[in-house]
C-alpha positions, -999 to +999 in steps of 0.1 A: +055-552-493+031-557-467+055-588-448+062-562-416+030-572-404+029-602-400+038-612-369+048-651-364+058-663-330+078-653-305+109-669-312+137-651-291+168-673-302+160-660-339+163-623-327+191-602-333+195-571-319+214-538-339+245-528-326+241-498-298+242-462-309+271-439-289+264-419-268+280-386-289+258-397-311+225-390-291+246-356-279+244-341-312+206-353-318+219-376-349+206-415-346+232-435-366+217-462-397+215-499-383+202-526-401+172-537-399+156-568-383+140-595-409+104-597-404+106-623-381+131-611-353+108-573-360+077-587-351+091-599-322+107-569-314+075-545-316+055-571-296+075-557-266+056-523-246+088-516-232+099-504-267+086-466-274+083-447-304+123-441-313+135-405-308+172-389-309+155-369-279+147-399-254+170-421-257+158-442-227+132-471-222+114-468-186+104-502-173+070-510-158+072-491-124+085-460-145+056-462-176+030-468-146+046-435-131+050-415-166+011-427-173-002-408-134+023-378-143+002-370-178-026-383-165-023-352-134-008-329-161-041-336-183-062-331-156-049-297-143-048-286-175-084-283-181-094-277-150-078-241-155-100-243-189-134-247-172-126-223-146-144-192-166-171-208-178-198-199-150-184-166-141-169-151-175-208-136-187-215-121-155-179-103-149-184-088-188-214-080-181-205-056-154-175-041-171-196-031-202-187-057-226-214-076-249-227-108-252-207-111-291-176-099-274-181-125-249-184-151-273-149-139-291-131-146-259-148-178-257-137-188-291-102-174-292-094-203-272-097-230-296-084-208-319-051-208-306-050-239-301-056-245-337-031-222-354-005-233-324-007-270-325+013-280-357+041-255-340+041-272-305+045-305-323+074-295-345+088-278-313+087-313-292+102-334-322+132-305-324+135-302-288+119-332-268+084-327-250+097-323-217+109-286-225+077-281-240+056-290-217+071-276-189+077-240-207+038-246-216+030-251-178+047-217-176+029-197-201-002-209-187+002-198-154+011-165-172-023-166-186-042-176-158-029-150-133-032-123-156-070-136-170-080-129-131-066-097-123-080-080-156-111-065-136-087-055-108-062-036-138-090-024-151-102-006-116-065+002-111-062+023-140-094+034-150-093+017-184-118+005-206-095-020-226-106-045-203-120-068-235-082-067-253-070-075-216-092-106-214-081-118-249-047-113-247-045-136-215-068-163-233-047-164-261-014-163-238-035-194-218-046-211-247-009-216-257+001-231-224-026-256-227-018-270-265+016-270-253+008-291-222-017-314-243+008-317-272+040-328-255+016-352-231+002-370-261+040-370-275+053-387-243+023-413-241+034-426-276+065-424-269+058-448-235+028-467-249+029-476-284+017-510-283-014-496-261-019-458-275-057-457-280-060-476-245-038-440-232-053-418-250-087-426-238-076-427-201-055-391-213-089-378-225-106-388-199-087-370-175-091-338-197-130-341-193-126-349-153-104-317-150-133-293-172-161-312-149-146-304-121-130-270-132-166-252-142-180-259-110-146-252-086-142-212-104-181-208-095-180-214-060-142-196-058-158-169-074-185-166-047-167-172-018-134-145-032-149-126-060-132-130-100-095-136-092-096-162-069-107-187-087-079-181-110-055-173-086-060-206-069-056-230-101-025-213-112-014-227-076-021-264-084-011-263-123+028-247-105+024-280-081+016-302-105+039-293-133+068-295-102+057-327-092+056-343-133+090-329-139+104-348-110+087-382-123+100-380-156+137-368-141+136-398-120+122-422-151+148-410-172+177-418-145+165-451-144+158-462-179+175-484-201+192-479-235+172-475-262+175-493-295+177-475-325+155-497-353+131-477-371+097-497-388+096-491-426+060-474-439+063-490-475+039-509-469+009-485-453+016-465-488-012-483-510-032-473-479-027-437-483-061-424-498-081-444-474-063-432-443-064-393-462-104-400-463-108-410-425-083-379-415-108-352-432-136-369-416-116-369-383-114-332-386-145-326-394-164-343-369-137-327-345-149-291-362-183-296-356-176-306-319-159-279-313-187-258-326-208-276-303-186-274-272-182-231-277-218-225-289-231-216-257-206-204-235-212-166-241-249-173-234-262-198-220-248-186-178-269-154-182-299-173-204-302-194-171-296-167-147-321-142-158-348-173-169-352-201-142-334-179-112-304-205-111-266-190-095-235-190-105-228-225-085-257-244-102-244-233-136-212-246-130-225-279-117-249-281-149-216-274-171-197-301-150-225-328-162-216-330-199-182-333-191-184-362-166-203-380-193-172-373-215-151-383-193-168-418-186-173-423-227-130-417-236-114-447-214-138-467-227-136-457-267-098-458-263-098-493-252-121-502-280-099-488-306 
């Protein structure tokens, strides 16, 4: 039946709300069955953004000040993210270059971060619907710093101990990196539909825009550390402000969570989205697809195109940076306004 959506008007003496859930109930992660709304008093209810996606793990509803708060802390936590990603993108080539390692081994390290983030994202979203996205994202905040740190200080482990293994070193912390960052993007997009559901594409956009801002400005920021410190810095000095910034997220959603209301436990029935099943199956592949071929797009170049402009028009590190930071400014401006569109 497709009556859940339609919505008539707002008619607040018709609506009914389900009894409460305990609190022992939220303890042990169980939401007891209520009964569900009529259409009537349901459309109502939805038509309220104070009402997030229900979860056993967030059983709170943050009022206006606090969604305005939890949208800035993803926002920031989106934004730091990538700028640790764009950080190697100048300065990668010409680092491997002097430690021996090829232009194909190059591109491997390039590409084993969307990799991970591939085979790890299904397993970060089953971790944030078992234990919440808070947990996650702030254990992801860890493991990236992990990453970052030890991504900078391969040449100095390598010097340190003589050893030529400084292209399984540089891996390794990608990977480790990589991990951090789909855990950090994962839980972020958990907690905006969680906040936002009446206004998720609107989010996502802004969330996506931040992304972009943080590889625009992150490309361009690890060239000109790199010239002023040498390789680590760069590094060094983003693993600094992702450790702020995950410090200062955790205490705005602590503080939303204090001051939140209950949450109500009704739960939308899907019936009628069912008849819509192969056309939403269609536009998913084609989703991916496109998203496969982007991401093609996006890695294509990063194991050649520093040196290519280095050793052809005379350009330095800085300017490549600034030349990376271009595309992703124009990404940046393009998500807020797609997501408000859809």
């Amino acid at each position: 039946s497709m009556d859940f959506l339609s919505f008539p008007s707002r008619n607040m003496s018709t609506f009914e709300l389900p009894p409460l859930p305990s609190v022992s109930s939220f303890a042990v992660g169980v939401v007891p069955s209520v009964p569900i709304p009529s259409s009537a008093s349901y459309g109502n209810f939805l038509s309220c953004e104070e009402q997030p996606l229900l979860s056993p793990l967030s059983p709170t509803v943050p009022g206006k000040s606090g969604r305005r708060a939890v949208l800035l802390a993803c926002l920031l936590q989106g934004w730091v993210c990538h700028l640790s990603v764009g950080v190697p993108s100048a300065i990668l080539p010409h680092m491997a270059r002097d430690l021996g390692i090829g232009v194909p081994a190059v591109g491997v390290i390039f590409s084993a971060h969307p990799l991970t983030c591939a085979v790890a994202s299904p397993i970060v979203g089953l971790a944030c619907s078992r234990f919440g996205f808070i947990p996650v994202l702030e254990t992801g905040a860890i493991v990236l710093l992990l990453g970052l740190v030890g991504f900078g200080l391969v040449p100095r482990l390598c010097v340190a101990t003589a050893t030529r293994h400084a292209f399984h070193l540089f891996l390794l912390f990608r990977v480790v990196g990589a991990a951090g960052v789909t855990m950090i993007s994962s839980s972020t997009l958990v907690c905006l539909g969680q906040t936002f559901p009446r206004s998720i594409g609107a989010r996502v956009g802004q969330f996506e825009t931040a992304l972009g801002l943080g590889y625009a400005i992150g490309a361009p920021l690890g060239a000109v550390l790199f010239s002023w410190g040498g390789f680590t810095m760069p590094f060094l000095a983003v693993g600094g402000v992702v450790g702020a910034a995950t410090l200062v997220v955790s205490v705005v959603h602590s503080r939303v969570r204090e001051e939140a209301g209950p949450l109500l436990a009704v739960e939308p029935s899907s019936e009628g989205l069912m008849g819509l099943w192969p056309f939403l199956s269609l536009f998913m592949v084609f989703t991916m697809l496109c998203a496969l071929l982007g991401g093609v797009g996006f890695t294509f170049t990063s194991s050649t195109l520093p040196l290519y402009l280095g050793s052809t028009f005379g350009l330095s590190v800085t300017t490549v940076g600034a030349m990376y930071s271009l595309g992703s400014v124009l990404y940046a401006g393009a998500s807020t306004a797609v997501g408000h569109l859809s």
